[in-house]
Structure formats: C-alpha cells, structure tokens
C-alpha positions, 0 to 999 in steps of 0.5 A: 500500500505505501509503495502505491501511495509512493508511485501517486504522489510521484506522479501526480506532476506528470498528470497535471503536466499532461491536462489538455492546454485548454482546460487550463488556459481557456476559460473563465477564473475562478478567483472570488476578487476577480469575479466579485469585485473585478480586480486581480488578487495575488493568486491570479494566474497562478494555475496558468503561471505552473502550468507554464512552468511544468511546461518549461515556458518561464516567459509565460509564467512571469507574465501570468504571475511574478509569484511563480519564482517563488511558489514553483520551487516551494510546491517541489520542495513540498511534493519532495518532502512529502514523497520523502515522508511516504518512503520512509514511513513504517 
C-alpha cells in the first residue's frame, strides 16, 4: 500500500503536466476578487503561471504571475518532502 501511495504522489506532476492546454488556459477564473469585485488578487494566474512552468515556458509564467519564482520551487520542495515522508514511513 505505501509503495502505491509512493508511485501517486510521484506522479501526480506528470498528470497535471499532461491536462489538455485548454482546460487550463481557456476559460473563465475562478478567483472570488476577480469575479466579485473585478480586480486581480495575488493568486491570479497562478494555475496558468505552473502550468507554464511544468511546461518549461518561464516567459509565460512571469507574465501570468511574478509569484511563480517563488511558489514553483516551494510546491517541489513540498511534493519532495512529502514523497520523502511516504518512503520512509513504517
């Protein structure tokens, strides 16, 4: 059972790496201060900024959000944290 666990979560970024461009950068957000109050929070563009990332296009991501240089290396670090966890839990 940890050995599938392992295997999921090892290969969870490939899975999104593998979502149709479509679904991610068509269509209308999500973000409650954009639909509610019709301004940009700080999130806005992230979906498509690590989207861009995975994808290696690094000029997209800046360009849909600067937090991208900071949020991408902190999600591997926690998805390699967390793999690491899984592989060495008893």
């Amino acid at each position: 059972m940890k050995h599938i666990k392992v295997v999921l979560v090892a290969l969870l970024p490939f899975a999104v790496y593998l979502l149709p461009e479509r679904w991610i950068m068509q269509g209308h957000t999500l973000c409650l201060a954009h639909n509610l109050f019709g301004v940009e929070c700080w999130g806005c563009g992230m979906t498509r900024a690590l989207y861009s990332v995975a994808h290696l296009d690094f000029v997209a991501a800046w360009e849909f959000n600067h937090l991208v240089v900071v949020v991408a290396p902190l999600m591997v670090y926690i998805w390699s944290k967390c793999i690491t966890r899984l592989i060495k839990m008893k």
